[in-house]
C-alpha positions as CSV (number, residue, x, y, z in Angstrom):
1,X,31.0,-2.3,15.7
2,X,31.9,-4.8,13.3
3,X,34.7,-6.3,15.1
4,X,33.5,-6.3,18.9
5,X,29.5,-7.2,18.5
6,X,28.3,-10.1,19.9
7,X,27.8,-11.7,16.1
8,X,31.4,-11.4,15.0
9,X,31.7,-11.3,11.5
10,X,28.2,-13.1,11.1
11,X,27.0,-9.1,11.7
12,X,27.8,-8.4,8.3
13,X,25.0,-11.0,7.1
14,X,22.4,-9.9,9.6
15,X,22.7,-6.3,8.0
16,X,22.6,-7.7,4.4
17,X,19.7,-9.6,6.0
18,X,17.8,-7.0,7.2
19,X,18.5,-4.6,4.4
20,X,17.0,-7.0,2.0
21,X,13.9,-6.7,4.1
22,X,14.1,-3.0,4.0
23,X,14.9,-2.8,0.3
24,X,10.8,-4.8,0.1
25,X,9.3,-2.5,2.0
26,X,11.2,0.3,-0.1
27,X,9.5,-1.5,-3.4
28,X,6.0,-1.3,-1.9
29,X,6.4,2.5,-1.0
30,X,7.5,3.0,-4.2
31,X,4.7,0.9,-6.1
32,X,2.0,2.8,-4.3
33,X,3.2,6.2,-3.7
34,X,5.7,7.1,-6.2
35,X,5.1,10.4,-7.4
36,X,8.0,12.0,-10.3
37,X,6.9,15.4,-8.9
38,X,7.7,14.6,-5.1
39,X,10.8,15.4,-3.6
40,X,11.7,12.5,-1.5
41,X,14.1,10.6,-3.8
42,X,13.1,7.4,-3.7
43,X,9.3,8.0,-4.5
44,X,10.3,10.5,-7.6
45,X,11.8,7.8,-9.5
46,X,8.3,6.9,-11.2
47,X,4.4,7.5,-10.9
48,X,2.9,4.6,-8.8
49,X,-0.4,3.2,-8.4
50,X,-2.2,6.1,-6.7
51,X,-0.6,9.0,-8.9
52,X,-1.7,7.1,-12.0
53,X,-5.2,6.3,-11.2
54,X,-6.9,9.2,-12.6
55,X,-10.2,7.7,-14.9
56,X,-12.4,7.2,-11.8
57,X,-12.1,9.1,-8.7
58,X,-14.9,9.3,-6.3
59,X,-14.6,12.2,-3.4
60,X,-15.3,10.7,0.5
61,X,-16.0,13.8,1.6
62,X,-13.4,13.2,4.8
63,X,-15.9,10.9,5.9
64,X,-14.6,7.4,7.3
65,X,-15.1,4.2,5.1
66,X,-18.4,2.9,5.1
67,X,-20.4,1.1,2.8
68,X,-21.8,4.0,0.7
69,X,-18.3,4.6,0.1
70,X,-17.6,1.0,-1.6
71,X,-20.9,1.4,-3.5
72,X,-20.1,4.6,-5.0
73,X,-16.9,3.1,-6.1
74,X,-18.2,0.0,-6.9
75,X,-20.8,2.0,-9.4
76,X,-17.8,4.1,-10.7
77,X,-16.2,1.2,-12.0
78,X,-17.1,0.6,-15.7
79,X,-19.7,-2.3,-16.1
80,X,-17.2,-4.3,-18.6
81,X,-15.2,-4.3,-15.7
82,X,-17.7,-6.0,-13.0
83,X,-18.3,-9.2,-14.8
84,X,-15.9,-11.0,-12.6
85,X,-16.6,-10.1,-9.0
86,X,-14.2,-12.4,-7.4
87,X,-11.0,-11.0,-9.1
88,X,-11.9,-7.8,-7.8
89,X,-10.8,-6.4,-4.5
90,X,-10.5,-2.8,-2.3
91,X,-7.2,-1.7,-1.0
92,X,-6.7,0.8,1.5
93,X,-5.0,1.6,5.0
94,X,-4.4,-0.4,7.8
95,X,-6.4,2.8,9.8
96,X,-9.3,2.4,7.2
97,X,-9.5,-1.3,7.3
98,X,-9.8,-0.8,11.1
99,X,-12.4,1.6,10.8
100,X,-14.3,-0.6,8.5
101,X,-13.7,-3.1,11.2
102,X,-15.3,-1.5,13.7
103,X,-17.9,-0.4,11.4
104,X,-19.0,-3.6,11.1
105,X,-18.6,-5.0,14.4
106,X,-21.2,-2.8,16.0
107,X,-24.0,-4.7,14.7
108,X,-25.2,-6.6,17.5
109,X,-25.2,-10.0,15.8
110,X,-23.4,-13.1,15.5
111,X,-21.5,-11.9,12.1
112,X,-21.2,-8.3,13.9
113,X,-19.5,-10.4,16.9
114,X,-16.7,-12.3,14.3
115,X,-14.7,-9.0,13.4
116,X,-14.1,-8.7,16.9
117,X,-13.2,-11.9,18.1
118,X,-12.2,-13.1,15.3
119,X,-10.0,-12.5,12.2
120,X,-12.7,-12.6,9.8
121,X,-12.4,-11.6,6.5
122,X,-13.9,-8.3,5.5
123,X,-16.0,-8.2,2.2
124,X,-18.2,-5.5,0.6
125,X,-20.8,-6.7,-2.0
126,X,-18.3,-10.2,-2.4
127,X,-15.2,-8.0,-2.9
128,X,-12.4,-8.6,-0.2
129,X,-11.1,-5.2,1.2
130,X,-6.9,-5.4,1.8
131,X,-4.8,-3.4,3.7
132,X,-1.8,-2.0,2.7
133,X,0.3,-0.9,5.5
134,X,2.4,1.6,2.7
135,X,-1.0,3.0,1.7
136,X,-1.1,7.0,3.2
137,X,-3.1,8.1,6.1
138,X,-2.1,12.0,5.8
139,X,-3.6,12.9,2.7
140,X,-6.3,15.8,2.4
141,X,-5.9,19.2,4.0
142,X,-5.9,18.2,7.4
143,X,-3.2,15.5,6.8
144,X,-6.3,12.6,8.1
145,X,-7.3,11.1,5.7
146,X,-6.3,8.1,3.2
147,X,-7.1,6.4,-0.4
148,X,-9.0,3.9,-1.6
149,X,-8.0,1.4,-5.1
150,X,-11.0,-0.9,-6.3
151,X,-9.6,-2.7,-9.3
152,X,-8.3,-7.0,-10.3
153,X,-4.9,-6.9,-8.7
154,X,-3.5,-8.2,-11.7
155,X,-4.6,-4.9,-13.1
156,X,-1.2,-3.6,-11.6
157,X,1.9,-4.7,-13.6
158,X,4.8,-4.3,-11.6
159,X,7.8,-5.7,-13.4
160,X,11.5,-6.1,-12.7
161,X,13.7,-5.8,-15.7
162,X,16.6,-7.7,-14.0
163,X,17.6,-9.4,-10.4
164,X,18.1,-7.1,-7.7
165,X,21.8,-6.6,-7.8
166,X,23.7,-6.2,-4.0
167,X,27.5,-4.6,-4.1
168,X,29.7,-4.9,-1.1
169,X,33.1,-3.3,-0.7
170,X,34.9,-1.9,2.2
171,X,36.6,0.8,2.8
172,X,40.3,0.5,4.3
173,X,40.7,4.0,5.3
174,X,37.7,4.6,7.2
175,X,37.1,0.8,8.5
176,X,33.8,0.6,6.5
177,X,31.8,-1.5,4.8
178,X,29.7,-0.4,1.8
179,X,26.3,-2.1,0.8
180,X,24.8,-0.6,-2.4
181,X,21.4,-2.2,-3.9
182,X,20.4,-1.5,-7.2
183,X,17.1,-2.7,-8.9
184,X,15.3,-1.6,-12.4
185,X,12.1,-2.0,-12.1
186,X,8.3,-0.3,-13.8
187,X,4.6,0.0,-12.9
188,X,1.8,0.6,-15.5
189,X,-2.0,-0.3,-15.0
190,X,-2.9,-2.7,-17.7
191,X,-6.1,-1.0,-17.9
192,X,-6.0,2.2,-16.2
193,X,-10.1,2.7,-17.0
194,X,-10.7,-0.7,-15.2
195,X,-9.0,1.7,-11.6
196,X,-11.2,3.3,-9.4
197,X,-9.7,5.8,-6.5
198,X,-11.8,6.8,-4.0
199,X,-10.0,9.6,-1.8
200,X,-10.8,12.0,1.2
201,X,-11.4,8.8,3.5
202,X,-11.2,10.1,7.4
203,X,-8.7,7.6,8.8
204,X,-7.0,9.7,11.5
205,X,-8.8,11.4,13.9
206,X,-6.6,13.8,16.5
207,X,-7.1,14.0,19.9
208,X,-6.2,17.2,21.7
């Protein structure tokens, strides 16, 4: 493949190129979803942002995101916490931020009009609500439903202990080249009572 592809030996970088990329998305996967007692091996290494927000959890009820749903997190988050609104901000799925969307689209008004025609921002109470297109949409029994984190993004300390390191070396017996990434890297909330998880969120509804 190496030898008789269209990019010569420039292949070689496009594959370094677009491992990189996948090596990021990778990173985000393991941010949010890393779980020690899960037995894919990337997302055992550690406990990510969902697995370690524990202090405030409010249940959905597997009903889609809606704006009772932000207030109950909203009032789950401790008051110290609220004094800054505009560091604040709601992550969930890219289904859920869809839904929410939609949700407020069908008001029959001029803002109602903006989230469909245009991209519009979406707020709840001044707090922007981010998707994450890592976060999970089969959570819950019937593998529909996603998460919701209401914290300060700076809440989350992600930290990389050194530069990601890239090996190469090729194998003369097989006509292969090897491409090994390694990176040491952490998460810990700064605050983990300043985190508030919101879960059961319908975001996937089947269709028979």
């Amino acid at each position: 493949v190496i030898e008789d592809n269209i990019e010569s030996d420039m292949f070689k970088k496009t594959v370094m190129t677009m491992m990189s990329e996948h090596v990021a998305l990778d990173m985000d996967d393991l941010l949010v979803n890393g779980d020690k007692t899960s037995t894919d091996q990337l997302l055992s290494v550690l406990d990510g942002m969902l697995v370690t927000a524990t202090s405030h959890v409010v249940n959905a009820g597997v009903a889609p995101i809606n704006k009772s749903i932000l207030k109950a997190a909203v009032k789950s988050m401790p008051s110290k916490y609220n004094r800054n609104k505009a560091k604040q901000r709601f992550f969930t799925s890219e289904d859920a931020y869809t839904d929410y969307q939609d949700y407020l689209a069908d008001r029959a008004t001029v803002v109602g009009d903006k989230f469909l025609t245009e991209d519009a921002p979406i707020r709840y109470a001044s707090r922007p609500i981010i998707s994450i297109p890592v976060m999970p949409d089969n959570l819950g029994v019937a593998n529909n439903c996603t998460n919701i984190l209401f914290t300060d993004p700076k809440n989350a300390r992600w930290g990389i202990w050194r530069k990601v390191k890239v090996d190469t070396d090729r194998d003369i017996t097989t006509g292969e080249w090897l491409m090994v990434v390694t990176v040491r890297c952490g998460f810990v909330w700064k605050e983990q009572d300043a985190v508030v998880k919101v879960t059961n969120v319908l975001s996937l509804i089947h269709i028979s």
